[in-house]
N, C-alpha and C positions, 0 to 999 in steps of 0.2 A: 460593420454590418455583417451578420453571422448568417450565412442561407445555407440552409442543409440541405444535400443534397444527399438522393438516394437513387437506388437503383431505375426504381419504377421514373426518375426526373429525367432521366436518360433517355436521348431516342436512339430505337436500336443502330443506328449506324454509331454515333455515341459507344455504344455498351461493345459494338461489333470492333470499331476502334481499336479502344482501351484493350480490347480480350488479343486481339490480335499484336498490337504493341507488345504487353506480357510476354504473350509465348514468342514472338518473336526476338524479343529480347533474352529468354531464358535459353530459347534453342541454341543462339549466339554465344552464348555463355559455354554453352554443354559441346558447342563446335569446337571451341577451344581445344579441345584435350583431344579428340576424337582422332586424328592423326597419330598423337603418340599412343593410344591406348589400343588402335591397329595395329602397330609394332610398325611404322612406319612404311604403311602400304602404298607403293608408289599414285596408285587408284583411288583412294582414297583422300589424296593430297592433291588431287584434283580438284576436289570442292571444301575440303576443310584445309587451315592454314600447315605449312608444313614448317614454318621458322615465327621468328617476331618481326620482320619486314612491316611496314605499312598498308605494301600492297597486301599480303595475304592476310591479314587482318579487316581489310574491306570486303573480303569473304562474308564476315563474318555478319556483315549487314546488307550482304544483294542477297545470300540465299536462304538467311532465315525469311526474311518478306519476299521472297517470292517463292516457296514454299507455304509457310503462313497465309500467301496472296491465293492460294488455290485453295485450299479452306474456308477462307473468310469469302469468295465471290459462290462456292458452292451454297455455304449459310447465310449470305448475305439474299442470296437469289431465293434459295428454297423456304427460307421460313420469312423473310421480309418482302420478299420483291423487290429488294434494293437493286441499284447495278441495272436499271436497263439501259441505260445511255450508250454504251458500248465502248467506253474512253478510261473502263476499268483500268486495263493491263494497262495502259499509256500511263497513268496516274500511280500508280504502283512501280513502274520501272522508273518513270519521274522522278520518284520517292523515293527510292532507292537509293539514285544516283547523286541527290540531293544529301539524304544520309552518310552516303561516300564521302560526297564531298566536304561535310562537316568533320568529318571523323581528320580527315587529311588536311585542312588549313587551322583547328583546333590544335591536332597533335602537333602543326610543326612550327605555329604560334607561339605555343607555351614553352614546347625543348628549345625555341629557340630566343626567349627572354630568359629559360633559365639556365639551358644551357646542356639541361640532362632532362631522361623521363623517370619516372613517376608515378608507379605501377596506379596511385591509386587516383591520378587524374587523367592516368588512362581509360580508366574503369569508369570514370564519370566519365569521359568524352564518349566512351561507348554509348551508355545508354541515353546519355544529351541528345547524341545526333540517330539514335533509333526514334526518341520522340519527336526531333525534329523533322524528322521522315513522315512517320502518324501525322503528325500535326497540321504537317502539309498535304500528306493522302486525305485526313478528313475533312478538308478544307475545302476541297478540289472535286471531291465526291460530295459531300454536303450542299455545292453551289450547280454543282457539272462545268464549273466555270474552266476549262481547258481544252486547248485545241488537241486535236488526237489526228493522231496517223497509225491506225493499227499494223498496216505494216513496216511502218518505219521503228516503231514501239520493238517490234518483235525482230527484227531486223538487228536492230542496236541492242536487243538485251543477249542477242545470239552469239553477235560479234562481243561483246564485253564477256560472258560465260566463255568460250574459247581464248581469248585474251586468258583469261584466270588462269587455262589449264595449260597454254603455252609458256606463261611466266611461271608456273611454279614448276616446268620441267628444266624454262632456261632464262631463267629470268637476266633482264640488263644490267650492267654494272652501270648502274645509278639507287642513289641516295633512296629512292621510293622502295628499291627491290633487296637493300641490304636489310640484314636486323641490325635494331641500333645498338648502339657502343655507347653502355652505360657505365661511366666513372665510377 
């Protein structure tokens, strides 16, 4: 069964979604580089990755979506009304974290049935677990169906941003914080 689907078939949380997924995903991409294209600004390697590590590469999906997340609740708000629940930001660092976490039991799944990684199922794993981040932010905002603590939300995405910028000054000699050693 063939159903076409078009823009106008979308509701704008739908359409608001999807757009944000995108760019959030492209920003990800373009984080990538952004460190070494600074000539290795220690400031700068704060929020963008400063090696191939795991953890710094989870950069690369807390702060495009929440960045992204501050765009999409302004257009969400101003042209829909969407978002009055107030359990936005909880549902978005949710997502996040959720995202992380796919990105981290994917990558150490697969390197470790095969052994080695693999630039280009990394690159899938990336944007897998960016949509499975969406997927459960539209879900979750679609229904309002989650509990929220706004200040526990903001709390914990404070503490995980600090996290980031203390580990990429001195990160621990553990498996998460090396880049991997590929054969």
């Amino acid at each position: 069964m063939n159903i076409p689907i078009s823009a106008d078939s979308l509701t704008p949380l739908k359409r608001l979604e999807f757009y944000s997924f995108v760019v959030a995903s492209l920003l990800g991409v373009l984080f990538h580089f952004i460190y070494d294209w600074s000539n290795q600004n220690i400031t700068v390697g704060l929020f963008f990755p400063v090696n191939e590590s795991t953890w710094e590469h989870l950069k690369l999906v807390l702060f495009p979506i929440l960045l992204v997340s501050v765009m999409e609740y302004i257009i969400g708000n101003n042209l829909y009304g969407l978002f009055q629940g107030g359990c936005f930001a909880c549902i978005k660092f949710k997502s996040s974290l959720l995202g992380m976490g796919a990105v981290v039991a994917l990558f150490y799944t697969y390197t470790g049935i095969l052994g080695k990684s693999v630039d280009w199922i990394n690159i899938t794993i990336y944007f897998l677990s960016m949509a499975i981040a969406y997927l459960y932010s539209h879900q979750k905002l679609s229904t309002n169906n989650t509990a929220c603590n706004i200040n526990i939300c903001i709390i914990g995405a404070t503490i995980l941003i600090i996290l980031f910028m203390v580990f990429s000054l001195y990160p621990p000699n553990l498996g998460l914080f090396r880049s991997p050693v590929i054969p």
